[in-house]
C-alpha positions in Angstrom: 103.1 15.1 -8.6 104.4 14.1 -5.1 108.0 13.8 -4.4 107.5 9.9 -4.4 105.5 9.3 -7.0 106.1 7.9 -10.3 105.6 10.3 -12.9 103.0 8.4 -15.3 103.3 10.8 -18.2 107.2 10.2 -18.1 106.6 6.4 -18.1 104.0 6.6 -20.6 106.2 8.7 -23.2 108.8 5.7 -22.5 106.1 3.2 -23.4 104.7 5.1 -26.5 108.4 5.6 -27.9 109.2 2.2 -27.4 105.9 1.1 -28.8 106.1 2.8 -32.1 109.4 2.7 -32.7 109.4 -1.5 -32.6 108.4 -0.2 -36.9 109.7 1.2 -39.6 110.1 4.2 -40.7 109.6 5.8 -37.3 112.7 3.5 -36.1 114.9 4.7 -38.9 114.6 8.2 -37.1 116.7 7.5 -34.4 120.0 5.9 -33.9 120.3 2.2 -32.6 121.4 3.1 -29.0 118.4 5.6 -28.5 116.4 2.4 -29.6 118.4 0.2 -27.2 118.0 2.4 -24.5 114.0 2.5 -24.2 113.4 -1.1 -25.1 115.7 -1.6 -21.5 114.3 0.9 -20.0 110.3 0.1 -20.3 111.2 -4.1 -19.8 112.6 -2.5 -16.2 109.8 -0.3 -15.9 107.9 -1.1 -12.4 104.9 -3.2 -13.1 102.7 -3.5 -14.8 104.3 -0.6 -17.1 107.4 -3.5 -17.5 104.6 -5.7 -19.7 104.0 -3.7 -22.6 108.2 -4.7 -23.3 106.3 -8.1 -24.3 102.8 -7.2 -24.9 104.2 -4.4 -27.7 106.2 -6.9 -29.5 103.0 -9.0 -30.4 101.9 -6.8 -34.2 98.4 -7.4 -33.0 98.1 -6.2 -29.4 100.9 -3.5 -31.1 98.5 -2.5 -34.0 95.1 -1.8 -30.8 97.8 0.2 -28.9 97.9 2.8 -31.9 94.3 2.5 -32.8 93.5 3.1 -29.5 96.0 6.1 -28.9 95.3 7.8 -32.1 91.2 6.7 -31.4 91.6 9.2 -28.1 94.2 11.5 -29.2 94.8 12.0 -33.2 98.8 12.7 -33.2 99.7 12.2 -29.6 102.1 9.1 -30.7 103.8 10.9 -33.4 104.3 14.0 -31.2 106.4 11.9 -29.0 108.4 10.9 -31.7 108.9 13.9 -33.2 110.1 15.8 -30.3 112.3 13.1 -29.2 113.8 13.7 -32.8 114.4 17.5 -32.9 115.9 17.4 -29.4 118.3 14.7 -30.0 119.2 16.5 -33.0 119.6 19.7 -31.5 121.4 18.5 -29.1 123.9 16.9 -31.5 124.0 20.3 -33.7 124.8 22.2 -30.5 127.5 20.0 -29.4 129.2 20.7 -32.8 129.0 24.1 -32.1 131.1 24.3 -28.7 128.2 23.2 -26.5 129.9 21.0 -23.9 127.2 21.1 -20.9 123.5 20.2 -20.8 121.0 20.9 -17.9 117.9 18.8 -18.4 114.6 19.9 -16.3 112.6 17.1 -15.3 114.4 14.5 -16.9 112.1 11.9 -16.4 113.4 8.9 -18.2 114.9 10.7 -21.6 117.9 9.1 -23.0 120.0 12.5 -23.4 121.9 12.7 -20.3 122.8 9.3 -20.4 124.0 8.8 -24.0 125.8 12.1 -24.3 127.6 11.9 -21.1 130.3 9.5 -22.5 130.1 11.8 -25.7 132.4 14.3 -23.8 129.5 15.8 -22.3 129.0 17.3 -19.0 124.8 16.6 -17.9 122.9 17.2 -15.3 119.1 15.8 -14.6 116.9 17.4 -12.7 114.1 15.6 -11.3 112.1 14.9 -8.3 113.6 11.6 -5.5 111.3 8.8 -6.9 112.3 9.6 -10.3 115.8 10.3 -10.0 115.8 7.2 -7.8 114.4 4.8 -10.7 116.6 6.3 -13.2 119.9 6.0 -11.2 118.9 2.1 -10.4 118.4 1.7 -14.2 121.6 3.8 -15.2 123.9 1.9 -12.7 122.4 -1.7 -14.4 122.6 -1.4 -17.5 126.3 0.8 -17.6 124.9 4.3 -18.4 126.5 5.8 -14.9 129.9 8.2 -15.9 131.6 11.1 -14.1 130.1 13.4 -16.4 126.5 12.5 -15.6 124.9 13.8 -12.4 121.4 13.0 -11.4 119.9 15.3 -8.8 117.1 15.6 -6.7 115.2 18.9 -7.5 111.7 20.6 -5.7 111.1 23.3 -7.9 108.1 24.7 -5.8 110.7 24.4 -2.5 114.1 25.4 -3.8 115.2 27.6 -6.8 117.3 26.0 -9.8 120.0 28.5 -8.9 120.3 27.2 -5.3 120.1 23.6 -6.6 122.6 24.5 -9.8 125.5 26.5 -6.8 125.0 23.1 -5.2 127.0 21.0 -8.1 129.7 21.1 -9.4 129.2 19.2 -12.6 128.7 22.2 -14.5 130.5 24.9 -15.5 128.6 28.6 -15.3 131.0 30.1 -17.3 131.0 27.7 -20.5 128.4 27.5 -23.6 125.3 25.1 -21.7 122.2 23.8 -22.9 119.0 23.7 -21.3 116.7 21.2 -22.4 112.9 21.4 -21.2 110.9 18.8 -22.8 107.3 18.6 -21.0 108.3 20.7 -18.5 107.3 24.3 -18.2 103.4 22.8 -18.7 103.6 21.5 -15.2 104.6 25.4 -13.6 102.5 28.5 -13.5 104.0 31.7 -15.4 105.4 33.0 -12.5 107.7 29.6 -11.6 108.8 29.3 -15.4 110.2 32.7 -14.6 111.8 32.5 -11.7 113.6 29.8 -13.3 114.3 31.3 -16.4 115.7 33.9 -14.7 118.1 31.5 -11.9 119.2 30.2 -15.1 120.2 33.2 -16.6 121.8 34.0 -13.3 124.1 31.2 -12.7 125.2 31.1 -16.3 127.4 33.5 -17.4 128.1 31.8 -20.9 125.6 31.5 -24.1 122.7 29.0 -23.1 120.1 27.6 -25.5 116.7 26.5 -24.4 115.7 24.0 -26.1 112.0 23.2 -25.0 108.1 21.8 -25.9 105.4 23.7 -26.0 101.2 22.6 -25.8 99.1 25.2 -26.9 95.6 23.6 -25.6 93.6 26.8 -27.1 94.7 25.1 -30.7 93.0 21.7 -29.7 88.9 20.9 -30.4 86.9 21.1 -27.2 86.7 17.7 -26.7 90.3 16.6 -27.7 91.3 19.3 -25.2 89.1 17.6 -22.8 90.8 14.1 -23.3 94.5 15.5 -22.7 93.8 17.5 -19.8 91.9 14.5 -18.2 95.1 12.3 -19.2 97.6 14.1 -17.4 94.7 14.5 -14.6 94.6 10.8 -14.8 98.6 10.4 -14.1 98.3 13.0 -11.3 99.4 15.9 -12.8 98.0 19.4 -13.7 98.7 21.7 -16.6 99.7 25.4 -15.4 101.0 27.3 -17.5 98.4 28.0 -19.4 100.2 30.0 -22.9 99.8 30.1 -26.1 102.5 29.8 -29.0 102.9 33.8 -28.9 102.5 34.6 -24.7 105.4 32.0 -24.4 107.6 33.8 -27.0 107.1 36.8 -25.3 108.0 35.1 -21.9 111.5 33.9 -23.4 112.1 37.1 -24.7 111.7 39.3 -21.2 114.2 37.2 -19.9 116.5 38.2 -23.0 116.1 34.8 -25.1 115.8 35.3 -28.9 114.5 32.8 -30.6 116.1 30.5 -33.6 113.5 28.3 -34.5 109.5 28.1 -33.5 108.2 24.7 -35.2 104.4 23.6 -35.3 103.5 20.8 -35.7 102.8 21.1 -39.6 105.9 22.5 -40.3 107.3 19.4 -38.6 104.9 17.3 -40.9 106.4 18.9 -44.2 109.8 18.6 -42.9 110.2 15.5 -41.2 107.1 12.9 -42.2 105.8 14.0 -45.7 109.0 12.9 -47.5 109.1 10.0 -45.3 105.7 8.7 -46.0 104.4 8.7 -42.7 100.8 9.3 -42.4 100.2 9.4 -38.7 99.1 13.0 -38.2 100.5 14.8 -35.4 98.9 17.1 -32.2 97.5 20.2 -33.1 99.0 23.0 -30.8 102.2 21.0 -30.4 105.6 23.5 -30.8 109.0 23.1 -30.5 111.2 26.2 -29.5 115.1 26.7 -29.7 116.0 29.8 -28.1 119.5 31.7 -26.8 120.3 33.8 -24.8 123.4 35.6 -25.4 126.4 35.5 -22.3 126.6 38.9 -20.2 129.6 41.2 -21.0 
């Protein structure tokens, strides 16, 4: 993706979590100001993405978008949804627990930075100038800007996150921080999600949890593999990273990460969606990972 390019993945997760969450039960998931938030966000999207805030509220043109998405990708919808849950929830968990900073990588347009900033929560949002640009605009309109929230320009092939982190002073390397990489390490080869791994181990000197997504492709069909690599192809973006469930583990854990919790995407379906009675299924290959690294002594 170019500095000054939209992200079209970003927008699109925007639009699909707005989409499905116009219906019960997958809006009971959330609370109402995460709702609030994306239903604002997509009607000030740039156009045309700003139409689906109308065309989505119509049940029929709302009922072809999900045909459609689950037509080309079974469980690509629900996967938004679901990881939008577990982080939010994580997040919450953690800031019960003394965590008092979060550092999101490629932001995008997620809600967390701005709706846990006036929680007593320092954030930070990493992403690059077109998209920290629209986010900032949208922030300042619709009240989401506060001195705990920072938005800031980032190049990860051009500068390191520890260069760009010694640049702010928003957070605090020597307090308890979360990391949050939703989508992200995809975009970077194995040897950027290190070097990153390891400026963020470098800068903080307190406990920090990593709380991050994961596509194994190698767990999708030939053809569905096909369809989501020519997707993000489509939006101008390339998958780099290129690891499965257990080479990413391993990756976390050489830069002294344990992990707390590995969840595929059936184990979310028996926790979250069976008791619910939600039938969508979700991606295949699709993990979440909560991992900690421990602060130096």
């Amino acid at each position: 993706m170019q500095p000054n390019q939209l992200s079209n993945t970003a927008a699109f997760i925007a639009v699909k979590f707005y989409g499905l969450t116009r219906e019960e039960p997958y809006r009971s998931l959330f609370d109402e100001e995460a709702i609030l938030f994306y239903e604002r966000l997509v009607k000030n999207m740039p156009a045309p993405l700003r139409y689906y805030h109308c065309g989505l509220k119509s049940e029929t043109l709302s009922k072809f978008f999900i045909f459609w998405e689950e037509l080309l990708l079974p469980g690509d919808l629900m996967h938004i949804i679901l990881r939008k849950y577990y982080l939010t929830n994580w997040v919450k968990e953690l800031g019960e627990q003394g965590y008092r900073q979060m550092l999101v990588l490629g932001a995008g347009f997620d809600h967390l930075g701005a709706l846990n900033a006036s929680k007593d929560m320092r954030c930070v949002e990493l992403d690059m100038p077109k998209m920290i640009s629209l986010k900032k605009d949208f922030i300042i309109k619709h009240g989401y800007e506060h001195p705990n929230l920072l938005l800031k320009e980032a190049f990860f092939t051009r500068d390191t996150l520890l260069e760009i982190l010694q640049a702010q002073s928003t957070l605090n390397p020597n307090r308890k921080t979360m990391v949050v990489a939703e989508g992200f390490f995809d975009y970077f080869n194995q040897t950027t999600s290190s070097e990153i791994l390891t400026d963020a181990a470098a800068f903080f000197s307190d406990d920090v949890t990593l709380l991050s997504t994961l596509f194994s492709l190698q767990e999708l069909s030939g053809f569905r593999s096909s369809v989501y690599k020519n997707s993000i192809k489509l939006a101008g973006e390339k998958l780099k990273l290129h690891l499965d469930k257990s080479g990413y583990i391993k990756l976390l854990k050489q830069h002294r990460f344990s992990i707390e919790r590995s969840l595929s995407f059936d184990e979310m379906k028996q926790e979250v969606l069976k008791p619910r009675g939600i039938s969508l299924p979700v991606l295949p290959g699709f993990y979440l990972v909560r991992a900690n690294r421990l602060k130096m002594e």
